[in-house]
PDB file of N, CA, C and O in Angstrom, chain B, residues numbered from 101:
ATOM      1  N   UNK B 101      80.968 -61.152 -30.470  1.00  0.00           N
ATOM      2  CA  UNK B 101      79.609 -60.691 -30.616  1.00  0.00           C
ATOM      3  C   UNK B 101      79.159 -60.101 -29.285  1.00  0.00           C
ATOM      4  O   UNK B 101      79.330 -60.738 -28.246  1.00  0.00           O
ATOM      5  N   UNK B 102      78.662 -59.053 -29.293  1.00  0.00           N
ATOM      6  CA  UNK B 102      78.458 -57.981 -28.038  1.00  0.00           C
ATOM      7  C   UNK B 102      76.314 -57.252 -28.217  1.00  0.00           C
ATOM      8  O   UNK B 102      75.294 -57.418 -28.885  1.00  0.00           O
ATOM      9  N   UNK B 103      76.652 -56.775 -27.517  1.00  0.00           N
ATOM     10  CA  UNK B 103      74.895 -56.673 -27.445  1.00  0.00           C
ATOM     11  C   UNK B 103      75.015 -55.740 -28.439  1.00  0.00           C
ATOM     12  O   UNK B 103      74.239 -55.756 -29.394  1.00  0.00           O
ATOM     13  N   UNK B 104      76.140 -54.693 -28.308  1.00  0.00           N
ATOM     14  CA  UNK B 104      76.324 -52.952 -29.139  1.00  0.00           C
ATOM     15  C   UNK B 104      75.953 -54.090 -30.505  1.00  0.00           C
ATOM     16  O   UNK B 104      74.846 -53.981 -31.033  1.00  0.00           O
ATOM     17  N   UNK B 105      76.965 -55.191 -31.033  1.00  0.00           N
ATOM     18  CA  UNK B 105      76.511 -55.700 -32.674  1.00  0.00           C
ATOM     19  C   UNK B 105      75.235 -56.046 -32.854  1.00  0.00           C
ATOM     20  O   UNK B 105      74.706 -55.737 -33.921  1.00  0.00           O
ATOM     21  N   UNK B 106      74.359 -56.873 -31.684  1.00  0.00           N
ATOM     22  CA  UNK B 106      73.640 -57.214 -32.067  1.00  0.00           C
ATOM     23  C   UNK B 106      72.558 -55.258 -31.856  1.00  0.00           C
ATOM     24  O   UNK B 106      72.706 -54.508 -32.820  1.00  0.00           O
ATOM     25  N   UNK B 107      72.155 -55.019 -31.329  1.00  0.00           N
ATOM     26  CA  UNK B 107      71.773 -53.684 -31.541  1.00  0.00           C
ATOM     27  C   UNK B 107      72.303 -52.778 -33.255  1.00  0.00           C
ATOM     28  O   UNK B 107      71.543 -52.074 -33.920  1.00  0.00           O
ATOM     29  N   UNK B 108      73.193 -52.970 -33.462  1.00  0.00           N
ATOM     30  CA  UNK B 108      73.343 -52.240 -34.437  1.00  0.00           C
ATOM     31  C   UNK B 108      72.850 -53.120 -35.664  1.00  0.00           C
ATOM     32  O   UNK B 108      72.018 -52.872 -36.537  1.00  0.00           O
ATOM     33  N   UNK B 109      73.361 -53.834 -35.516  1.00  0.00           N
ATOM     34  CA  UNK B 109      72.640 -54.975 -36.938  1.00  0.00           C
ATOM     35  C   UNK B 109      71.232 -55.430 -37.050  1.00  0.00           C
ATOM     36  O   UNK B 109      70.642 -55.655 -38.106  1.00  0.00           O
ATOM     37  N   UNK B 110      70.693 -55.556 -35.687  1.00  0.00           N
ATOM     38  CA  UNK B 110      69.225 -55.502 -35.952  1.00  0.00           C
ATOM     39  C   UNK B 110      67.839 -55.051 -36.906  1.00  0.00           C
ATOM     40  O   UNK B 110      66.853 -55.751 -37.134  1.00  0.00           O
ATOM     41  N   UNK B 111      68.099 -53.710 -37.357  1.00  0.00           N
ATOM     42  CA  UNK B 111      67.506 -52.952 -38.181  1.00  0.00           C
ATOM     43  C   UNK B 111      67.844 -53.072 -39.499  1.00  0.00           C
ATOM     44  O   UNK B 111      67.066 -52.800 -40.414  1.00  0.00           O
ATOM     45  N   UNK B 112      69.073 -53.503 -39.660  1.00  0.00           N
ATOM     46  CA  UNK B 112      69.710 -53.771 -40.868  1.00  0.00           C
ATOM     47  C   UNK B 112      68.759 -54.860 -41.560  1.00  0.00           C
ATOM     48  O   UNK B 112      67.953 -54.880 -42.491  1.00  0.00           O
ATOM     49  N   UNK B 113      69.323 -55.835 -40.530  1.00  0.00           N
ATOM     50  CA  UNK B 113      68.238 -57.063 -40.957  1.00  0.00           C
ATOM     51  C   UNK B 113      66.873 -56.795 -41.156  1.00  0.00           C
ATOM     52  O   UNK B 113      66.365 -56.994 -42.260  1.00  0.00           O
ATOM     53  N   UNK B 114      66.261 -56.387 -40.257  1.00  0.00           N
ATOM     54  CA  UNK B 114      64.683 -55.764 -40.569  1.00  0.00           C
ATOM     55  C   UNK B 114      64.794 -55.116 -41.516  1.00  0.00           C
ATOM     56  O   UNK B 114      63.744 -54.761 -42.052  1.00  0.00           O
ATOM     57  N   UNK B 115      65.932 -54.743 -42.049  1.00  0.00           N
ATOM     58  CA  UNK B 115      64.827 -53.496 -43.211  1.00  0.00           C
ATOM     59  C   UNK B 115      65.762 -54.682 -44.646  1.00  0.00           C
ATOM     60  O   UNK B 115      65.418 -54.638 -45.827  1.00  0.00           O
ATOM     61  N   UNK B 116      66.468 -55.253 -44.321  1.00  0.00           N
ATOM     62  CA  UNK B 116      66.779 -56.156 -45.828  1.00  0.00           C
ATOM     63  C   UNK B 116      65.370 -57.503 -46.142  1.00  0.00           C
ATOM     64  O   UNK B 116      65.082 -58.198 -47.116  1.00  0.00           O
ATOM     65  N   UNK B 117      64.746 -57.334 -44.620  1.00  0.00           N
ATOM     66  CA  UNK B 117      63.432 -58.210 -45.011  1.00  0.00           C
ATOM     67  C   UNK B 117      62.338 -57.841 -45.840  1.00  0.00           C
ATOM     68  O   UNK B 117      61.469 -58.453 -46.460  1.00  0.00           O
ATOM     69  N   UNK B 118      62.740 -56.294 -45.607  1.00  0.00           N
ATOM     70  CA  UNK B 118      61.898 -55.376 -46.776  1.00  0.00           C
ATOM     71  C   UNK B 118      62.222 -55.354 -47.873  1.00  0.00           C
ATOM     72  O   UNK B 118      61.431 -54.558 -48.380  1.00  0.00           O
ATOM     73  N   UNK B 119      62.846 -55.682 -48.595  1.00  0.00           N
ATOM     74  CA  UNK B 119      63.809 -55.583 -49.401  1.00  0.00           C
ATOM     75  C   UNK B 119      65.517 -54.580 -49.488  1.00  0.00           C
ATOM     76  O   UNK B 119      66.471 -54.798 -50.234  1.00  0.00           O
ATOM     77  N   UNK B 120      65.417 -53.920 -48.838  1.00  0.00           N
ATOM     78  CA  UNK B 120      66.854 -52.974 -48.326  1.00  0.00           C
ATOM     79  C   UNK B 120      67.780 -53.773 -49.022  1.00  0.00           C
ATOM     80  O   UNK B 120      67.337 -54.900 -49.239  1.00  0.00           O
ATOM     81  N   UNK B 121      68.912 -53.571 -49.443  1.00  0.00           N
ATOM     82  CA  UNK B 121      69.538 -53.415 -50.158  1.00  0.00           C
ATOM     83  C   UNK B 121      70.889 -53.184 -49.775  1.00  0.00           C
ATOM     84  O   UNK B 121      70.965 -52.149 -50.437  1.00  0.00           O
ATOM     85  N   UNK B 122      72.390 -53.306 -49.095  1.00  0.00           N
ATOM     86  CA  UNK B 122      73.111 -52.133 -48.292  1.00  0.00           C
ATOM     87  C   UNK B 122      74.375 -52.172 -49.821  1.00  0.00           C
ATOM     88  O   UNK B 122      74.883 -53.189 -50.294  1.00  0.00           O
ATOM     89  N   UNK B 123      74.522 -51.193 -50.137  1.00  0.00           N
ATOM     90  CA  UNK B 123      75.171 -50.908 -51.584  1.00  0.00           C
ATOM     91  C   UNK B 123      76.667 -50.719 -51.049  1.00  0.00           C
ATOM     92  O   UNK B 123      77.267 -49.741 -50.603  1.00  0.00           O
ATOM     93  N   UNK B 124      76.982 -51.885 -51.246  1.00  0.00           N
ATOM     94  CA  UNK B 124      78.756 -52.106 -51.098  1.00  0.00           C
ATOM     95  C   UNK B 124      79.643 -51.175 -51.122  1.00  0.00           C
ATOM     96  O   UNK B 124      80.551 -50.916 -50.332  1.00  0.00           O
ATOM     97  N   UNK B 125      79.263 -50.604 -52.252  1.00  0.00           N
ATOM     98  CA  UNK B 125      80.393 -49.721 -52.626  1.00  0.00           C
ATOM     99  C   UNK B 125      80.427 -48.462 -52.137  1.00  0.00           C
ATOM    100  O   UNK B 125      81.461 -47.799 -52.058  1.00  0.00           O
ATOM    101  N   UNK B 126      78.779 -47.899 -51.626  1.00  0.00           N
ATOM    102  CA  UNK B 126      78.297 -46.587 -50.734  1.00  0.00           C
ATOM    103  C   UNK B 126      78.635 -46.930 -49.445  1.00  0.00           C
ATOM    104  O   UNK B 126      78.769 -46.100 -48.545  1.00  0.00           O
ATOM    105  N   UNK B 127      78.803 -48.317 -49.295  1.00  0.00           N
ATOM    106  CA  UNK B 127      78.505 -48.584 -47.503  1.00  0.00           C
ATOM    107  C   UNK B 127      79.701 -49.584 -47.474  1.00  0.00           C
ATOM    108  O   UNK B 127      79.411 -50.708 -47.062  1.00  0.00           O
ATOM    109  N   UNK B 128      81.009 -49.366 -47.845  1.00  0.00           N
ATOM    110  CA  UNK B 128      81.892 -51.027 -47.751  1.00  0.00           C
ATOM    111  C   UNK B 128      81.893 -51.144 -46.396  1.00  0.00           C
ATOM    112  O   UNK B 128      80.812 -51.581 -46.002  1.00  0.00           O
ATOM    113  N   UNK B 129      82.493 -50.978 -45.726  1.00  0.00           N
ATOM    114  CA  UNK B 129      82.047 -51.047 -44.244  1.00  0.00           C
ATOM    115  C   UNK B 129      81.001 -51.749 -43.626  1.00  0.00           C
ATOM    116  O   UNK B 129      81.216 -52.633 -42.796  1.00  0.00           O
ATOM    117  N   UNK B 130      79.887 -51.408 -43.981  1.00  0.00           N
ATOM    118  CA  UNK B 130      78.948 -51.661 -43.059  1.00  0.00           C
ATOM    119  C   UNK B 130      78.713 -53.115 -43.958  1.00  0.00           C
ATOM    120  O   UNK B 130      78.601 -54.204 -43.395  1.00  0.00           O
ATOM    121  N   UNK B 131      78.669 -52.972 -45.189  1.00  0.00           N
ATOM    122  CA  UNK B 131      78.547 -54.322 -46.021  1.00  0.00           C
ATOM    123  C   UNK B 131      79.856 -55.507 -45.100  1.00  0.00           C
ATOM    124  O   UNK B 131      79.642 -56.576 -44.527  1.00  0.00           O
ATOM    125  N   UNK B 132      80.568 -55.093 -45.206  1.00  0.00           N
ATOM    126  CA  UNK B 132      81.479 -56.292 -44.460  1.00  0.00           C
ATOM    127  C   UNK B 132      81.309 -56.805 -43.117  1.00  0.00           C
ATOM    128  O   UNK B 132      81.488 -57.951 -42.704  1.00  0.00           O
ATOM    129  N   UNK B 133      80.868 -55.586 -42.400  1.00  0.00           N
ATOM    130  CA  UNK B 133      79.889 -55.779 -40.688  1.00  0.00           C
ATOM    131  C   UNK B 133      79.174 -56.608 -41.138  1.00  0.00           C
ATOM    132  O   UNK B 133      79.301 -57.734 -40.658  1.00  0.00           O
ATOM    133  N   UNK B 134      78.143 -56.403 -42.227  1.00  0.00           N
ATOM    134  CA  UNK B 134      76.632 -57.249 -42.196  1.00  0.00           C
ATOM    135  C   UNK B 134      77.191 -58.557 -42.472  1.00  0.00           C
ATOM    136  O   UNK B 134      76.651 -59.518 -41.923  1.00  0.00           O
ATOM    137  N   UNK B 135      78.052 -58.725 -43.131  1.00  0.00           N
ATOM    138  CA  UNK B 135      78.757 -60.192 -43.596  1.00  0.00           C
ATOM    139  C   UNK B 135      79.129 -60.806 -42.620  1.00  0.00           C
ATOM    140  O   UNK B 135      78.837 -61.993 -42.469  1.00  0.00           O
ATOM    141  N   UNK B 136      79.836 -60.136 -41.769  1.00  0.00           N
ATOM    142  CA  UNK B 136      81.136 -60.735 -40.638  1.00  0.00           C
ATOM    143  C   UNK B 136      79.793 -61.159 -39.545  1.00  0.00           C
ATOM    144  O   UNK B 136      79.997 -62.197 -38.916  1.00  0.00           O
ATOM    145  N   UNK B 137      78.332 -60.390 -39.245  1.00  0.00           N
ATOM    146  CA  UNK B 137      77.563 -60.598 -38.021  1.00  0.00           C
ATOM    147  C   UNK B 137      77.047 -61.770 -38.689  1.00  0.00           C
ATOM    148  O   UNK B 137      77.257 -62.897 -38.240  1.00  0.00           O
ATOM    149  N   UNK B 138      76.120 -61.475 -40.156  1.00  0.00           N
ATOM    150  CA  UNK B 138      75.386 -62.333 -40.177  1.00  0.00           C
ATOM    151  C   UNK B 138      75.735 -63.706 -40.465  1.00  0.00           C
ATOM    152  O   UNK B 138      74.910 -64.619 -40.461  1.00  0.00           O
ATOM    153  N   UNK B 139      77.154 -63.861 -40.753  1.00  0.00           N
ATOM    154  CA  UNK B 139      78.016 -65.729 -40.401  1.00  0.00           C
ATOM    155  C   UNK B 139      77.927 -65.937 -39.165  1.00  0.00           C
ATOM    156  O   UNK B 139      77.573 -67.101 -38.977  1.00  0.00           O
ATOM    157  N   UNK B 140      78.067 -65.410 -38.284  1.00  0.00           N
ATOM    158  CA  UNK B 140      78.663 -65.486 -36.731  1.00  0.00           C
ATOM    159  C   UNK B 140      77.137 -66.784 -36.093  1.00  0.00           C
ATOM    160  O   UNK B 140      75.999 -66.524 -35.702  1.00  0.00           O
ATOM    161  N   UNK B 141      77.611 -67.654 -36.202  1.00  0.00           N
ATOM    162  CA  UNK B 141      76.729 -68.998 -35.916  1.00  0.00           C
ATOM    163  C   UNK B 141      75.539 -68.638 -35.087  1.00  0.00           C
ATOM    164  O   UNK B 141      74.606 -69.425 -35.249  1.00  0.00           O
ATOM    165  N   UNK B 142      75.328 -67.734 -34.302  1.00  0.00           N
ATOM    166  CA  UNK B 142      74.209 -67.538 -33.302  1.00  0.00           C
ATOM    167  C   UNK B 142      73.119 -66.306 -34.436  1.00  0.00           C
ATOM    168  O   UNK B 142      71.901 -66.138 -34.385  1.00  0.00           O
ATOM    169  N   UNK B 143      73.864 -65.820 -35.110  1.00  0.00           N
ATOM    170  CA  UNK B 143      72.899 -64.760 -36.173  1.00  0.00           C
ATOM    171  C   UNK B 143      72.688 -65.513 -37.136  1.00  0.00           C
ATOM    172  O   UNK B 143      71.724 -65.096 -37.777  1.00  0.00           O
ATOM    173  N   UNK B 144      73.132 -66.446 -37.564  1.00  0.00           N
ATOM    174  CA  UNK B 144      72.970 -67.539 -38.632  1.00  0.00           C
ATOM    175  C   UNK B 144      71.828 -68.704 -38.183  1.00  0.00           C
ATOM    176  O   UNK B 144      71.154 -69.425 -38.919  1.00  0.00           O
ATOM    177  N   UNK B 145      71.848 -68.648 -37.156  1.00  0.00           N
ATOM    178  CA  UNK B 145      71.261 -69.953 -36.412  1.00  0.00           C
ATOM    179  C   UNK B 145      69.186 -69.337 -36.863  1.00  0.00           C
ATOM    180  O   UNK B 145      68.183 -69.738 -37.454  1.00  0.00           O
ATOM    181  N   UNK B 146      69.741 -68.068 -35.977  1.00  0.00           N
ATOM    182  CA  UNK B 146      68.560 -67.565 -35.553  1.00  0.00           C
ATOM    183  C   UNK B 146      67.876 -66.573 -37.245  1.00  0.00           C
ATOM    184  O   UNK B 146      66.657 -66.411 -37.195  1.00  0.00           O
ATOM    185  N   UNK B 147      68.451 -66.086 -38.346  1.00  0.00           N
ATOM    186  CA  UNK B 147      68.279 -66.176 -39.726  1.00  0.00           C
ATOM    187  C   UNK B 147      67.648 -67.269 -40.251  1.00  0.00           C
ATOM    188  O   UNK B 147      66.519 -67.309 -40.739  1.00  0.00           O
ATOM    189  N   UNK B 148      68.476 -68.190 -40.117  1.00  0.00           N
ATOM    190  CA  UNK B 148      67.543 -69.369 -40.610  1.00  0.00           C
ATOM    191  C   UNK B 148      66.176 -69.913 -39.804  1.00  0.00           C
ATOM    192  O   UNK B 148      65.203 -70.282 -40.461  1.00  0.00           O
ATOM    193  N   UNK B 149      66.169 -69.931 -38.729  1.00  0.00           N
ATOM    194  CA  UNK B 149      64.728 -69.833 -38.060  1.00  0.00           C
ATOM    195  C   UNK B 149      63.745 -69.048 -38.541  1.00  0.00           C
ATOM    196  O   UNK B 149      62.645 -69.586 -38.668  1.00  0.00           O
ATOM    197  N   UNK B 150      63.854 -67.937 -38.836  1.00  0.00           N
ATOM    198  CA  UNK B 150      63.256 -66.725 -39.390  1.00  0.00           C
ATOM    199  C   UNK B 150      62.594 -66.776 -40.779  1.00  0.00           C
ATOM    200  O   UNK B 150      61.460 -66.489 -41.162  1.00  0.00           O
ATOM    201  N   UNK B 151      63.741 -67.260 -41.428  1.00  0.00           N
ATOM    202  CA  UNK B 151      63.336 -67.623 -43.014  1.00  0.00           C
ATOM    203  C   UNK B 151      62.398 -67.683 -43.109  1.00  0.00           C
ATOM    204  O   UNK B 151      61.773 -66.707 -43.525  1.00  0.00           O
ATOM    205  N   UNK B 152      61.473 -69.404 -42.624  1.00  0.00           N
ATOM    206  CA  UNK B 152      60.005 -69.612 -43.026  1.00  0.00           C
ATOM    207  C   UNK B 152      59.010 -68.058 -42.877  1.00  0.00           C
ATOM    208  O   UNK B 152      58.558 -67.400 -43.814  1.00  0.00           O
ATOM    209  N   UNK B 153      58.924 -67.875 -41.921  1.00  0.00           N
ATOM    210  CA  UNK B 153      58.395 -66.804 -41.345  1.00  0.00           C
ATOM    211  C   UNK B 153      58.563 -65.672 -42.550  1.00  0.00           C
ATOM    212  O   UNK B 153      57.542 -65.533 -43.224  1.00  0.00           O
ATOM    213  N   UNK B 154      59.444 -65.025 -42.841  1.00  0.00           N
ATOM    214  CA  UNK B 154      59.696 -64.079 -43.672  1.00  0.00           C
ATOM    215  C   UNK B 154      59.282 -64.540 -45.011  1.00  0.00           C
ATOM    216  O   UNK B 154      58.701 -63.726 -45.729  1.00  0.00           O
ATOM    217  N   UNK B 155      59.567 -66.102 -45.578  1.00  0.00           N
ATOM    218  CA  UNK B 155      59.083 -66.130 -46.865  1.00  0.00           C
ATOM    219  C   UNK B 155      57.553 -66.589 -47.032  1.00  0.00           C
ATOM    220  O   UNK B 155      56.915 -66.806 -48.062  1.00  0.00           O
ATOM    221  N   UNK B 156      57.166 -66.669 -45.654  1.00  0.00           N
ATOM    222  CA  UNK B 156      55.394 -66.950 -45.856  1.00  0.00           C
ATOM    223  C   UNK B 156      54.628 -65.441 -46.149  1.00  0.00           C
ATOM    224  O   UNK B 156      53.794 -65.165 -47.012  1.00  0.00           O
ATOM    225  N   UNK B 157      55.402 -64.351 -44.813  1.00  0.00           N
ATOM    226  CA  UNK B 157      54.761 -63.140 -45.209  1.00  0.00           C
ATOM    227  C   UNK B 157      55.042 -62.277 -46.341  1.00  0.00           C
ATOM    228  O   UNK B 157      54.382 -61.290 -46.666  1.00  0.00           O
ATOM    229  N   UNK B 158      55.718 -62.576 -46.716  1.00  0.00           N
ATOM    230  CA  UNK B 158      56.505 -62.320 -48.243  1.00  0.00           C
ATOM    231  C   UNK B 158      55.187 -62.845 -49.434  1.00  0.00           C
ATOM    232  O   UNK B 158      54.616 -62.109 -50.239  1.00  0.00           O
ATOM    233  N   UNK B 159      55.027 -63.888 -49.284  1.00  0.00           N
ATOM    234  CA  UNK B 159      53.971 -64.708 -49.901  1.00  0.00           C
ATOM    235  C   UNK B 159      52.845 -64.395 -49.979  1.00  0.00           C
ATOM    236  O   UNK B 159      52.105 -64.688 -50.919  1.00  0.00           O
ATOM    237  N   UNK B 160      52.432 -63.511 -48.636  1.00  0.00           N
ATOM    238  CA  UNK B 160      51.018 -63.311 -48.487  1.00  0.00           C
ATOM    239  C   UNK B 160      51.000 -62.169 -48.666  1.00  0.00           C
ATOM    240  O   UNK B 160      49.840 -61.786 -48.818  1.00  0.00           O
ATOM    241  N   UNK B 161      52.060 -61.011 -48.762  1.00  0.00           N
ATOM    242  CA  UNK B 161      52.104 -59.606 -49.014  1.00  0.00           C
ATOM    243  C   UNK B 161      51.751 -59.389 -50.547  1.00  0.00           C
ATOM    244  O   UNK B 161      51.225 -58.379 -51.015  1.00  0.00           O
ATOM    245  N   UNK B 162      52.183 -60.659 -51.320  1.00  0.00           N
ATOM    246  CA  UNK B 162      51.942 -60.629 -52.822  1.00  0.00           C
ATOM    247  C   UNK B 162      50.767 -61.191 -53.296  1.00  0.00           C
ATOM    248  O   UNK B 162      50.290 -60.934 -54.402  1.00  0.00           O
ATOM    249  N   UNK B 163      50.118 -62.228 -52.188  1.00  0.00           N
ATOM    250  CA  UNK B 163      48.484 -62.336 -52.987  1.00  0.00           C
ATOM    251  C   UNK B 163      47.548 -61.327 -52.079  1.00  0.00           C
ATOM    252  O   UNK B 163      46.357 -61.633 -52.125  1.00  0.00           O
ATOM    253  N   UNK B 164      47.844 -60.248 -51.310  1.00  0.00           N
ATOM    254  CA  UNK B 164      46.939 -59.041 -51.109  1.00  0.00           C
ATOM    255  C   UNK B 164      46.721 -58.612 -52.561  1.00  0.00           C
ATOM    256  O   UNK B 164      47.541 -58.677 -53.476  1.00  0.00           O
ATOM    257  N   UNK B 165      44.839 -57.938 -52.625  1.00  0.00           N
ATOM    258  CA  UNK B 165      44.917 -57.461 -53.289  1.00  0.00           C
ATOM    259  C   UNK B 165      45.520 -55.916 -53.458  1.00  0.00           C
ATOM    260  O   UNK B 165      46.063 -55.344 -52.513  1.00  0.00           O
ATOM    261  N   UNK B 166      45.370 -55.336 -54.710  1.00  0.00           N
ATOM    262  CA  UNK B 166      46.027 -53.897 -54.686  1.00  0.00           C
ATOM    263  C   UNK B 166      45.879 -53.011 -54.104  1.00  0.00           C
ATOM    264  O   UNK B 166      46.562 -52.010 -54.318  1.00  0.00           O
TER     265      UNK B 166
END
């Protein structure tokens, strides 16, 4: 794990908090990167920290009104 992975995977993650999506079969590659970083115990560590956070604003993005 190098700063270049964590830099490149960064955005990834941000935008799958959006819902993003990375389509395996358009992206095998990068789908297996996102796999191989986001196990790697220090991106896992720090994912799960995050969680709450992401599923509260998640929560509150859906009782805004329209």
């Amino acid at each position: 794990m190098t700063i270049a992975d964590i830099s490149l995977i960064s955005p990834v993650i941000n935008a799958l908090y959006t819902g993003f999506e990375v389509d395996a079969k358009r992206w095998p590659k990068l789908s297996v990167y996102l796999d191989l970083v986001t196990c790697h115990p220090a991106v896992a560590k720090c994912l799960e920290a995050e969680a709450p956070l992401i599923d509260a604003l998640r929560k509150a993005k859906q009782n805004q009104p329209a």
